[in-house]
C-alpha positions as CSV (number, residue, x, y, z in Angstrom):
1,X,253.9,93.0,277.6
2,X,255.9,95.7,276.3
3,X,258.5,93.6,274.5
4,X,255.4,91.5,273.3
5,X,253.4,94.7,271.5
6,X,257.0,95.8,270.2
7,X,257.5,92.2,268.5
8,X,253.6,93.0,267.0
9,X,254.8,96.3,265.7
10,X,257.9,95.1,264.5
11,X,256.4,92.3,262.4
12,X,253.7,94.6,260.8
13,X,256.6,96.9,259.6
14,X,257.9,93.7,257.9
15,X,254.8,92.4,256.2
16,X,253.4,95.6,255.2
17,X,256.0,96.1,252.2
18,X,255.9,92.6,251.5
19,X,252.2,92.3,251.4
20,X,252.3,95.7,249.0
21,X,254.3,94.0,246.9
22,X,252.4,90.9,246.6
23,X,249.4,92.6,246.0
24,X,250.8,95.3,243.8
25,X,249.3,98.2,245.8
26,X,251.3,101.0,244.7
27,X,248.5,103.7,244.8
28,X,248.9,104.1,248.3
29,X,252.4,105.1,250.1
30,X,254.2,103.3,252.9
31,X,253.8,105.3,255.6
32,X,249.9,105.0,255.2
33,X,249.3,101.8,255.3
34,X,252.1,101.4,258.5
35,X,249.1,103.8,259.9
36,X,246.3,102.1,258.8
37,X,248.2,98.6,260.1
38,X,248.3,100.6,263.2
39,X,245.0,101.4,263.5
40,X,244.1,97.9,263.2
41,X,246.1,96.3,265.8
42,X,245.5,99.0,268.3
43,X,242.6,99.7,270.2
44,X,240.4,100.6,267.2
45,X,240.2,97.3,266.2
46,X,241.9,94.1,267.3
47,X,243.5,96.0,270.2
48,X,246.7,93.4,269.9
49,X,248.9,96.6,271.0
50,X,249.1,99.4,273.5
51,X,251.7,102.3,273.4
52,X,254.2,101.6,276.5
53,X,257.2,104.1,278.0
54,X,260.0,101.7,275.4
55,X,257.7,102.4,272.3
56,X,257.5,105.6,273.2
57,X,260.9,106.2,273.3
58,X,261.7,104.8,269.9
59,X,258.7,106.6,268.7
60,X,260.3,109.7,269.6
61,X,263.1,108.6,268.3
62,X,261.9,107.4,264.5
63,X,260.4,110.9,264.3
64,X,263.6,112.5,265.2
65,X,265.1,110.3,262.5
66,X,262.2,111.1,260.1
67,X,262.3,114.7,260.1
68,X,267.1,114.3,260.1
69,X,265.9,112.9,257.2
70,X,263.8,115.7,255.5
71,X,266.0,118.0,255.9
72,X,268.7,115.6,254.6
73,X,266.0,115.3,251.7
74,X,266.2,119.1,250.5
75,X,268.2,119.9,247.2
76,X,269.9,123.6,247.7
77,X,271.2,123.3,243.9
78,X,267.6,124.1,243.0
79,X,267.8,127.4,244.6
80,X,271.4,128.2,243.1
81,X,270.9,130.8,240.5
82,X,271.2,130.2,237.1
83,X,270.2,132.2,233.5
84,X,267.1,132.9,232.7
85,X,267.5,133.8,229.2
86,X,267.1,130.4,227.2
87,X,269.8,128.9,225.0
88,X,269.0,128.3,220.9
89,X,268.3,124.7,222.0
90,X,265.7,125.7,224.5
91,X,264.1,128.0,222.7
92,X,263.3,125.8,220.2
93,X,261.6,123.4,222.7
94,X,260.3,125.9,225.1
95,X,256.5,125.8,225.2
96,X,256.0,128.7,227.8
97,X,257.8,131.8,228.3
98,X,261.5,132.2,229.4
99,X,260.7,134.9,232.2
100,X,259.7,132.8,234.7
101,X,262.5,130.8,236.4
102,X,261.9,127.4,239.0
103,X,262.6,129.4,242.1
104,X,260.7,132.5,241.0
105,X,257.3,129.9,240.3
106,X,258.0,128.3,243.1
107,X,258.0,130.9,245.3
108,X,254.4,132.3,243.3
109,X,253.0,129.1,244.4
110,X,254.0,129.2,247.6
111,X,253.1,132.1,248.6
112,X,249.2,131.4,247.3
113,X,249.6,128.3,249.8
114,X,250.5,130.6,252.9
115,X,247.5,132.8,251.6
116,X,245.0,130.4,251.4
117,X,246.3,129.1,254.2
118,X,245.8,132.0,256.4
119,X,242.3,132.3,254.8
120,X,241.0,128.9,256.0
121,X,242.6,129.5,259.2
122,X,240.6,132.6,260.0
123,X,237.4,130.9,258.6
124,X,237.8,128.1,261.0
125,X,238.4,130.6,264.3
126,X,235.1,132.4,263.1
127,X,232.8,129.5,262.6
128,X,234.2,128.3,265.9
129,X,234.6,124.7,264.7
130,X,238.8,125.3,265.0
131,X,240.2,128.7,267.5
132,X,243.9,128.4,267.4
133,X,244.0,130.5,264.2
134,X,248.3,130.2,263.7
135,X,248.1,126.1,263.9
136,X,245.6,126.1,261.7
137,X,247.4,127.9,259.4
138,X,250.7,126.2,260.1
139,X,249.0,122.8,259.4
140,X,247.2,123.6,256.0
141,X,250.4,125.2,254.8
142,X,252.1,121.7,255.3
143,X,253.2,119.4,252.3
144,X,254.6,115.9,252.8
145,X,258.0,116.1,251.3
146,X,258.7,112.3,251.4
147,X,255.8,111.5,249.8
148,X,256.6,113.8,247.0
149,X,259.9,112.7,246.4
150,X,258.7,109.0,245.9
151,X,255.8,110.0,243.5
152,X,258.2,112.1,241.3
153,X,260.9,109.1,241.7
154,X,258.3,106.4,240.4
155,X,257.6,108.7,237.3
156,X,260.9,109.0,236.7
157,X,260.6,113.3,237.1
158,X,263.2,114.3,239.7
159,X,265.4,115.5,236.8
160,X,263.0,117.5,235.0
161,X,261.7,120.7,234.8
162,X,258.4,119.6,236.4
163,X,259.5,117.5,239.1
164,X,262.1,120.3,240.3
165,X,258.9,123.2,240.5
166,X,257.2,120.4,242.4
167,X,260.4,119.3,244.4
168,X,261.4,122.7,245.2
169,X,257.5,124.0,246.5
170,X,257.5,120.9,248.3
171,X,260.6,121.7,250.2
172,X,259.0,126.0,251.4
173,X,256.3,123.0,252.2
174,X,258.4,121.7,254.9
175,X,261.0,124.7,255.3
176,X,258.4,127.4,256.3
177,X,255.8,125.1,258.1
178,X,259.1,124.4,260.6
179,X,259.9,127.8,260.8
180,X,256.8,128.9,261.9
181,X,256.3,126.0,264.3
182,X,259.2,127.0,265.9
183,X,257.8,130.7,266.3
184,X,254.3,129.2,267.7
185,X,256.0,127.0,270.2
186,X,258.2,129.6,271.5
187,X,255.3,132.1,271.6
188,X,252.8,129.8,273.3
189,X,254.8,126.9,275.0
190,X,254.9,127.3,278.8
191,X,258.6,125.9,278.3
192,X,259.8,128.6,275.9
193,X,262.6,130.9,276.4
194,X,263.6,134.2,274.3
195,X,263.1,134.2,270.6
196,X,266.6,135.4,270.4
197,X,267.8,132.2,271.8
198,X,266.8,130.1,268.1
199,X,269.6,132.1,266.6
200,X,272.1,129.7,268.9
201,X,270.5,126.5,266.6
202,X,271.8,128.7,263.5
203,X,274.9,129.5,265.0
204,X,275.9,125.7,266.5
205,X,274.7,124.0,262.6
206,X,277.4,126.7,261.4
207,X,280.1,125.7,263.3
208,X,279.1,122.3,262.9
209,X,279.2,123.1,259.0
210,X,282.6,124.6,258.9
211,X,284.3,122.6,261.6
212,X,283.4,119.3,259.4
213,X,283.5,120.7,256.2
214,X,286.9,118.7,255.8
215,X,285.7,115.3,257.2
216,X,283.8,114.2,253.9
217,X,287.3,114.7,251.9
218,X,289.2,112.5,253.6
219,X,286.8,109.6,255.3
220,X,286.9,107.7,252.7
221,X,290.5,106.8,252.8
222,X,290.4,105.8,256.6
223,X,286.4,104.4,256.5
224,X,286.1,101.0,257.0
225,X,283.7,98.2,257.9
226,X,284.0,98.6,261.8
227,X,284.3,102.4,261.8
228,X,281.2,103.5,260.2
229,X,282.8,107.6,260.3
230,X,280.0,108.8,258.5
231,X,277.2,107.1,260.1
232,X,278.9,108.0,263.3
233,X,278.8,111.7,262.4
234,X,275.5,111.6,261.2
235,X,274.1,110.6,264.8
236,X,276.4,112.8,266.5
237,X,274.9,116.0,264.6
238,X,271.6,114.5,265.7
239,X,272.3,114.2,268.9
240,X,273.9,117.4,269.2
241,X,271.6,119.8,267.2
242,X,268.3,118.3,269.3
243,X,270.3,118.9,272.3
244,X,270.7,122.2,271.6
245,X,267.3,122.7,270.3
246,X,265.9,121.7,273.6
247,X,268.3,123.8,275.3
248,X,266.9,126.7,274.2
249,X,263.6,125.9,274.3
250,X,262.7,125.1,270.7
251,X,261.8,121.4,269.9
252,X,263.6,118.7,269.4
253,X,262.2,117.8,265.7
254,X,263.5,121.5,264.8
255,X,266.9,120.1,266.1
256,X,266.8,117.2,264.0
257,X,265.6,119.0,261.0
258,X,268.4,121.3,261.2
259,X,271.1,118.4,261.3
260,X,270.0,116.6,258.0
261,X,270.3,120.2,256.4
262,X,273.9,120.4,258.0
263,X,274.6,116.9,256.7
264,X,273.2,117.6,253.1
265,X,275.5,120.8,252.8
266,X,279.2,118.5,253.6
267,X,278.1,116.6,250.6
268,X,277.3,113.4,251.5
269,X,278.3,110.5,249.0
270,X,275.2,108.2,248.0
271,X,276.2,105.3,249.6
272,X,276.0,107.2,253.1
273,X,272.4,108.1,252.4
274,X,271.6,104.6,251.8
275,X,272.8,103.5,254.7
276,X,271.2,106.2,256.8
277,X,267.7,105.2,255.2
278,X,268.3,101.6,256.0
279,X,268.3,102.4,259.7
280,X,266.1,105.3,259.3
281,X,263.3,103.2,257.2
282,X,264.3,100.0,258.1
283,X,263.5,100.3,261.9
284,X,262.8,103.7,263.5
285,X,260.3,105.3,261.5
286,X,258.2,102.2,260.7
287,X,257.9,102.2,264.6
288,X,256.7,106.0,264.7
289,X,254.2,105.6,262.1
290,X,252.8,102.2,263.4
291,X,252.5,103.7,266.9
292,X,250.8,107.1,265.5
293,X,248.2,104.3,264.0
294,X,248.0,102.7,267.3
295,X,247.5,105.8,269.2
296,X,244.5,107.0,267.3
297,X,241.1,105.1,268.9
298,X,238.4,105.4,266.3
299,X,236.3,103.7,268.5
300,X,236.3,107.1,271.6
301,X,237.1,109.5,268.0
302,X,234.3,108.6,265.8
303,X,231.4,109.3,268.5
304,X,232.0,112.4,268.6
305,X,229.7,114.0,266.2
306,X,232.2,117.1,265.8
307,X,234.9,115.1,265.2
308,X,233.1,113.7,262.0
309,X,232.0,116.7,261.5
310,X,236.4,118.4,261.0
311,X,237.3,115.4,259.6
312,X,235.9,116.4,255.8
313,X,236.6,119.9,256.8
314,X,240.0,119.6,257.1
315,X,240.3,117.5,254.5
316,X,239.0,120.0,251.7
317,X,241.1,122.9,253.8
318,X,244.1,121.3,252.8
319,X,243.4,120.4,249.4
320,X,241.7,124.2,249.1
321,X,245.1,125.6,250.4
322,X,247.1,124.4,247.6
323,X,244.4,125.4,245.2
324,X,246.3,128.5,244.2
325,X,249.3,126.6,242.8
326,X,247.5,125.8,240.0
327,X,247.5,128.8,238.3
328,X,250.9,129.3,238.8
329,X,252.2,126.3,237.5
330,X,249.7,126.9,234.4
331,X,252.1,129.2,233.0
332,X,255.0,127.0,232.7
333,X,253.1,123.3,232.0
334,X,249.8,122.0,230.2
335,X,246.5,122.6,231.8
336,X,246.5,118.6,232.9
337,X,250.3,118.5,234.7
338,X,249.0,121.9,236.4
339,X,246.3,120.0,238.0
340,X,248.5,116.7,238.8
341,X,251.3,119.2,240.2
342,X,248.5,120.9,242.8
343,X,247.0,117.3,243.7
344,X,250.7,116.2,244.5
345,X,251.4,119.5,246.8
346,X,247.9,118.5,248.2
347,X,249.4,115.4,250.3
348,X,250.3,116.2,253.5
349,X,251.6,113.8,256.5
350,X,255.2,114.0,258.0
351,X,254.8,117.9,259.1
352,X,251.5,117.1,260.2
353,X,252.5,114.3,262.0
354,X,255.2,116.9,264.0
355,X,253.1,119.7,264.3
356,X,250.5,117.5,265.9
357,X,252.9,116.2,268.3
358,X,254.3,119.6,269.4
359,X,250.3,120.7,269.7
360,X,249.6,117.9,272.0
361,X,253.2,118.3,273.8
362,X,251.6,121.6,274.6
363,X,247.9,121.0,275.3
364,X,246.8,123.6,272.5
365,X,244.8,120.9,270.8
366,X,242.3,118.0,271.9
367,X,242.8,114.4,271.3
368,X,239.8,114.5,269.3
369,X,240.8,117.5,267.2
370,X,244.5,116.1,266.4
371,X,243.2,112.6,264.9
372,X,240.5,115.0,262.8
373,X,243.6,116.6,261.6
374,X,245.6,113.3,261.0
375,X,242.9,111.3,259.4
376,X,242.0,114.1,257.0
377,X,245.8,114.6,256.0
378,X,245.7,110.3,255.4
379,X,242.6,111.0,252.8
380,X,245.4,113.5,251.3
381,X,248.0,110.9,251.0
382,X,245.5,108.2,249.2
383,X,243.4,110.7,247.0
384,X,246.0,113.3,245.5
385,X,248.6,111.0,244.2
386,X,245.7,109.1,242.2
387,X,244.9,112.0,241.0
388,X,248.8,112.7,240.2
389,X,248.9,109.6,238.3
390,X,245.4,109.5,236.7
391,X,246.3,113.6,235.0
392,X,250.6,113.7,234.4
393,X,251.8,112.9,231.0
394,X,255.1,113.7,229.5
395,X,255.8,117.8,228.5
396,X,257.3,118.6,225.0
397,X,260.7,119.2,226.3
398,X,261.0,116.1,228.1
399,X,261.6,114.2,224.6
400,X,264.5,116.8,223.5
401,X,267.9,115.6,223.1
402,X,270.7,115.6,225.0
403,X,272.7,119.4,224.3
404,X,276.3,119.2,223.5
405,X,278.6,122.1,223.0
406,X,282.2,122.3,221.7
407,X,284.2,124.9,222.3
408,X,286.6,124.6,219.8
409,X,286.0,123.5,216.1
410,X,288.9,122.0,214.5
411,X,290.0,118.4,212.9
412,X,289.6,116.9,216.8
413,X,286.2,117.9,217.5
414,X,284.6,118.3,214.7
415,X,284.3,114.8,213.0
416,X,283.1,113.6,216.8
417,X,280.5,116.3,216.3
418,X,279.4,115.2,213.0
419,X,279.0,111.6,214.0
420,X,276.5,112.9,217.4
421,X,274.3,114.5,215.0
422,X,272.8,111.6,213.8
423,X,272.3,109.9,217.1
424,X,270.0,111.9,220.3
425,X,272.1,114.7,220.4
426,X,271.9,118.5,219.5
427,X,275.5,119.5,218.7
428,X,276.2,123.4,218.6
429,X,280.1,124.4,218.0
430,X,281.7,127.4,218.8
431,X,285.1,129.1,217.6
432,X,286.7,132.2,217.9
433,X,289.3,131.4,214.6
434,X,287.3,132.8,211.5
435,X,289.5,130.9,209.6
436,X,288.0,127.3,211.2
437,X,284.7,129.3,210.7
438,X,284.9,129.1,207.3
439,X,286.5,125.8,207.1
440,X,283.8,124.2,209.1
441,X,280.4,126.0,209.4
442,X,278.9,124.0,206.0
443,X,279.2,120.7,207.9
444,X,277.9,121.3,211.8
445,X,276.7,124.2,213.3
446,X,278.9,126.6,214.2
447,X,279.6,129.9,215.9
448,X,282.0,132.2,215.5
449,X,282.8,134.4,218.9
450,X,285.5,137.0,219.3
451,X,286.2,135.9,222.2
452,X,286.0,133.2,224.5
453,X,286.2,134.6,228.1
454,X,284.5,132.9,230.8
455,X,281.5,135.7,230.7
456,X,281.2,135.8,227.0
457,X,280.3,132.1,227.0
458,X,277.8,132.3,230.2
459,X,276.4,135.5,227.7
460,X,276.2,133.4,224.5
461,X,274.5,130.5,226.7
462,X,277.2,128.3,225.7
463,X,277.1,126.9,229.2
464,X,273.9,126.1,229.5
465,X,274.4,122.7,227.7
466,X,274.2,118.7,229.1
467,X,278.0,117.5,227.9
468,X,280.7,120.9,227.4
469,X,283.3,119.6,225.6
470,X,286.6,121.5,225.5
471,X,288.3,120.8,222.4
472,X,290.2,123.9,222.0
473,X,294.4,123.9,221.4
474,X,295.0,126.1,224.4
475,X,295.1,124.1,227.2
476,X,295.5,127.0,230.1
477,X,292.3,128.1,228.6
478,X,290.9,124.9,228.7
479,X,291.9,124.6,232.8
480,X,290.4,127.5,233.0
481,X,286.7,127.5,231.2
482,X,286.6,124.1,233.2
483,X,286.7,125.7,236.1
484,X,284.5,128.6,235.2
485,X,281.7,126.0,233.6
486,X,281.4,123.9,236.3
487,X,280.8,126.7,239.2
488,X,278.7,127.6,236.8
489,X,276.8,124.2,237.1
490,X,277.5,122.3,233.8
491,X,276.7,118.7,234.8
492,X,279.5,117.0,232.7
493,X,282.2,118.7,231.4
494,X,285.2,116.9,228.9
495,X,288.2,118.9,228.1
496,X,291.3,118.7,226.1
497,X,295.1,118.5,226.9
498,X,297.3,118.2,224.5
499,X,299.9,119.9,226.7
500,X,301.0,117.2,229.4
501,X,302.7,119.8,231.5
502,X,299.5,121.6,231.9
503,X,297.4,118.0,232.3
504,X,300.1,117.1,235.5
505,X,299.8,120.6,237.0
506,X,295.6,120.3,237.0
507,X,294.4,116.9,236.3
508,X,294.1,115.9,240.3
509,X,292.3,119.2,240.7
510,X,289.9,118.8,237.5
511,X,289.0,114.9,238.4
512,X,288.3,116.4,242.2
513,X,285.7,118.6,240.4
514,X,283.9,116.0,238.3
515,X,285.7,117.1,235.1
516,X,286.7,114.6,232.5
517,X,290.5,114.8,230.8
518,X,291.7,113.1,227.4
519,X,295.1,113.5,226.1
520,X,295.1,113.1,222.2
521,X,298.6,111.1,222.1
522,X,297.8,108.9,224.6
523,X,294.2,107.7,223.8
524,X,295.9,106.8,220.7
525,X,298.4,104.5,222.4
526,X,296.0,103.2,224.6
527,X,293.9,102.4,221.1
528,X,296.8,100.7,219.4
529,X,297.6,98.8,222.7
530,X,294.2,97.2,222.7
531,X,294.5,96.5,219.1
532,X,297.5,94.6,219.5
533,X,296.6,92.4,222.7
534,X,292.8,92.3,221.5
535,X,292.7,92.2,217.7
536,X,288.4,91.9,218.3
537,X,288.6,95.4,219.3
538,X,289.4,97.1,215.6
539,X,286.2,95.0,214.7
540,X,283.9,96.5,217.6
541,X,285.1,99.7,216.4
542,X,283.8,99.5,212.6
543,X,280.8,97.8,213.5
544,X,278.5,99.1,212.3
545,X,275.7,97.9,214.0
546,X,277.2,97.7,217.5
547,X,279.5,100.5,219.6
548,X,281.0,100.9,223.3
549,X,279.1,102.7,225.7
550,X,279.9,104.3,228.8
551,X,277.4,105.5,231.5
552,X,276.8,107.0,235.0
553,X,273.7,105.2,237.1
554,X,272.0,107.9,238.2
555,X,268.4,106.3,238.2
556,X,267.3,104.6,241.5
557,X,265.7,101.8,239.8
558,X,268.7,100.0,238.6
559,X,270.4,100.5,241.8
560,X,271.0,97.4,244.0
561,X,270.2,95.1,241.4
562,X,272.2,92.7,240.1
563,X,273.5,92.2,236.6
564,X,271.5,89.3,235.9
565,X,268.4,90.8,237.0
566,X,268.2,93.4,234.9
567,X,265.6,93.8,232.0
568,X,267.5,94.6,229.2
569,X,270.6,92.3,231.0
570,X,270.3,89.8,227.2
571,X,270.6,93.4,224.9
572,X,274.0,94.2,226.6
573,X,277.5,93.2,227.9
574,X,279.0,94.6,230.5
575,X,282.8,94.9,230.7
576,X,283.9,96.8,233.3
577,X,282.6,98.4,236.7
578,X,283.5,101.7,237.7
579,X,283.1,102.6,241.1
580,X,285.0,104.9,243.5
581,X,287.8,105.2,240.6
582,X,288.6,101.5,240.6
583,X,287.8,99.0,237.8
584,X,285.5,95.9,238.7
585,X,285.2,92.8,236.8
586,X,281.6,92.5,236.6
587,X,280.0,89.0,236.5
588,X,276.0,88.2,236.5
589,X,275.5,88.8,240.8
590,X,277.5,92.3,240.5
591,X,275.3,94.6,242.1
592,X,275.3,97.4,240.6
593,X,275.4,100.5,242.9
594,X,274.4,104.2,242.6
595,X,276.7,106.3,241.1
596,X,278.6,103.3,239.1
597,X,280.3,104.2,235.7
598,X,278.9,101.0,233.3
599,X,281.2,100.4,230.3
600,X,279.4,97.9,228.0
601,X,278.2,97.3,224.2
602,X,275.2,97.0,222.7
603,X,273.7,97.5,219.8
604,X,273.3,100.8,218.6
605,X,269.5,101.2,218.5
606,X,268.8,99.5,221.1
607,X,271.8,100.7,223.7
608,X,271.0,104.2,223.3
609,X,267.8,104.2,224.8
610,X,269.1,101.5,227.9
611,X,272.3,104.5,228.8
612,X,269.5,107.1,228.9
613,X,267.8,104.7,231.1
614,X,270.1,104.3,233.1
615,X,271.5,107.8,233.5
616,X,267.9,109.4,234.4
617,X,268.9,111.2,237.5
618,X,265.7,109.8,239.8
């Protein structure tokens, strides 16, 4: 009977996408409708299924998976600290003030959340409908991070300034809910041990950092097929930080938590997250939310007059909770985006989901209560992202163009620069020769600095930019701004060598760093090369209406797809495949992957808008 109700579940978690997809429901999110299945086949309903010790088991383990996951989920660059004065090119698109930076709202909105939070908490211990005042509060301060994440993925907002004030309250949404789930079930669980003993989780994820700090440097030179290193790792941190976790009488999804934020700081490439959603998504978790669906009996829940009564209750305490937010995020976006922003914070289901199961683990909550609680966080997860869909539209600054800045103006640069200003880009140039100064400031914009130290140029904002290019003769100098700009967080940095001494000495450091080297005299013989063995080429090059292009995939929904299948696959050609720093000969079932460099031509109109596409981080 067991394996029979597993084959049940199993199926379900294969038609339920399927059946989404044929029927184009997209207003409602995965997990929901693996809990509504569940629902259905379980007792509520059909009663096809009954939770067993085996399901049970993987249950545990797909939220153990879930919650490795979230944590592997969080993006610590948001947090890194960055100017808060605004460049020239940002003040000129800013529509709010300067003063208030992502982690400084976020952390405003936030903090309403735990207020409000706290608030309806204390209202429901003196009504008496709800006594445990701290899990009350822990569960109205949750938000569902996941959930998040794929709404601000299918609007394409991951990359903005929006979807990282969203992201990053999101992730105090999971963060700070854990934390103080961990305090409550050391407090009150009859299995706890000293409070002191949670600093050994901290200590054991540090070693674990440092010791395999290393490992992701290497692995891919030795990974193979039948070795798996990275997976293998992944599990083992798992394993080891729930282990731990339980030692010490914290839970296990704190454990598990803690390991995907392990994992997230060695860097993980893309193609290792992939893999550990396929078995995350593609088997456990389906399992855990199926089986929550399965575990709640409407039929016993719904008679209780009580029960229908928290139900609504809960449901506007957690929208009421996240209120606050709105206000705050009214002073960076328009009115409308404000409220889609709140509604979007509103939806609350993995944390719940945890915090439920520790509650129960604990008997500090009634069966009755917990589904309440769970079927009033599922009304969150259908209504707010309607109401996220039905209120966002684009800000100003999502329609400004891609910021370039030269450092260096001279016969090399500035011709490029000329030719960018008629295409999507805002060029700004910056010398420290007056004599170039005068030479060129008529025909781009330019800047003339005294000096061009690392600090002047994070002073000047000349490193808050999209593309840095580093044009200037000095090649030392140019090793060394590199450097400078990208631990300052420059996403794509180019930069000069006409020195080959000086290119030898650095170039396997730069290209470990992301940064992007030319040599003058040999991207001319490379140029002449082509023209002889492919006279076409000179032609590509002084067409007028058509041009090479060269791009990163950085947005998910081009990813796994294969050339042929892509929309705009009759505007473009594709010539080469770039991936892991070796050239692939694409041909129309090349998939293309994330991360791929794309070199191809296009038209000029047409291609432009197809590489932005395609390189909108999502």
């Amino acid at each position: 009977m067991d394996q029979v109700s597993l084959v049940i579940i199993l199926l379900a978690a294969l038609l339920i996408p399927l059946i989404m997809a044929k029927f184009k429901i997209n207003s409602l999110p995965t997990a929901v409708m693996e809990i509504i299945v569940g629902i259905v086949i379980g007792p509520s309903v059909f009663n096809f299924v009954n939770t067993s010790d085996l399901i049970s088991q993987l249950s545990t383990i797909g939220v153990i998976v879930l919650l490795f996951l979230s944590g592997l989920e969080i993006d610590f660059s948001l947090f890194k600290k960055r100017r808060t004065a605004l460049t020239p090119l940002e003040q000129k698109n800013a529509v709010n003030t300067p003063k208030y930076s992502p982690v400084r709202l976020s952390v405003y909105a936030y903090s309403t959340i735990i207020v409000l939070s706290l608030l309806l908490a204390a209202a429901f211990k003196v009504s008496g409908l709800f006594s445990d005042f701290w899990l009350a509060a822990i569960l109205f301060g949750t938000i569902s991070l996941g959930i998040v994440i794929a709404a601000l993925k299918e609007q394409e907002l991951l990359s903005k300034a929006f979807g990282q004030k969203i992201l990053l309250i999101s992730v105090f949404g999971e963060l700070v809910p854990m934390m103080g789930l961990t305090l409550y079930a050391s407090v009150y669980g009859s299995n706890s041990q000293s409070l002191w003993l949670l600093l050994l989780i901290l200590a054991v994820a540090a070693l674990l950092l440092l010791r395999f700090k290393p490992f992701f440097r290497f692995y891919q030179n030795i990974n193979k097929s039948t070795t798996q290193l990275d997976i293998r790792l992944a599990f083992f941190l798992i394993v080891t930080m729930v282990t731990v976790a339980e030692s010490v009488g914290a839970e296990n999804i704190l454990g598990a938590f803690v390991a995907g934020i392990v994992l997230k700081l060695l860097n993980p490439s893309e193609t290792t997250r992939e893999r550990l959603d396929a078995i995350g998504y593609g088997f456990f978790i389906p399992i855990f939310f199926i089986t929550t669906g399965v575990d709640l009996n409407l039929r016993t829940l719904l008679t209780s007059g009580k029960t229908l009564l928290l139900i609504p209750l809960f449901f506007l305490a957690y929208m009421v909770a996240k209120i606050g937010g709105y206000w705050v995020l009214k002073l960076r976006f328009k009115q409308a985006n404000a409220l889609a922003g709140t509604a979007l914070t509103a939806t609350t289901m993995t944390m719940v989901l945890a915090v439920l199961r520790v509650a129960k683990s604990m008997k500090t909550i009634t069966s009755d209560q917990s589904g309440a609680f769970l079927l009033a966080a599922l009304l969150t997860c259908v209504i707010s992202p309607l109401i996220f869909n039905k209120f966002y539209s684009a800000e100003k600054e999502d329609l400004v163009k891609t910021a370039v800045h030269f450092i260096g103006a001279n016969l090399s640069t500035v011709p490029v620069a000329q030719q960018l200003r008629k295409g999507w880009y805002d060029v700004s140039m910056y010398t420290n020769h007056p004599e170039n100064y005068q030479t060129y400031h008529a025909q781009v914009p330019v800047t003339l600095m005294e000096n061009f130290t690392a600090q002047d140029l994070q002073d000047h904002g000349v490193f808050d930019t999209d593309i840095l290019v580093l044009g200037h003769i000095d090649a030392e100098r140019n090793y060394e701004l590199a450097k400078a700009a990208k631990a300052y967080g420059v996403r794509r940095i180019i930069v000069r060598f006409e020195d080959r001494n000086v290119l030898n000495e650095h170039e396997d450091e730069l290209r470990e760093l992301g940064v992007e080297v030319y040599n003058t005299p040999e991207a001319n013989i490379t140029l002449l090369r082509a023209l002889i063995e492919s006279p076409s080429t000179l032609l590509l090059l002084n067409d007028t209406e058509n041009s090479i292009y060269e791009v990163r995939v950085l947005n998910h929904l081009y990813t796994d797809v294969q050339i042929k299948n892509l929309q705009f696959a009759q505007d473009i050609t594709i010539s080469q495949v770039i991936r892991n720093r070796k050239l692939i000969a694409p041909n129309g079932n090349t998939t293309i992957m994330y991360g791929d460099r794309l070199i191809f031509t296009g038209n000029k109109q047409t291609a432009a808008q197809i590489r932005q596409a395609l390189a909108t981080a999502n």
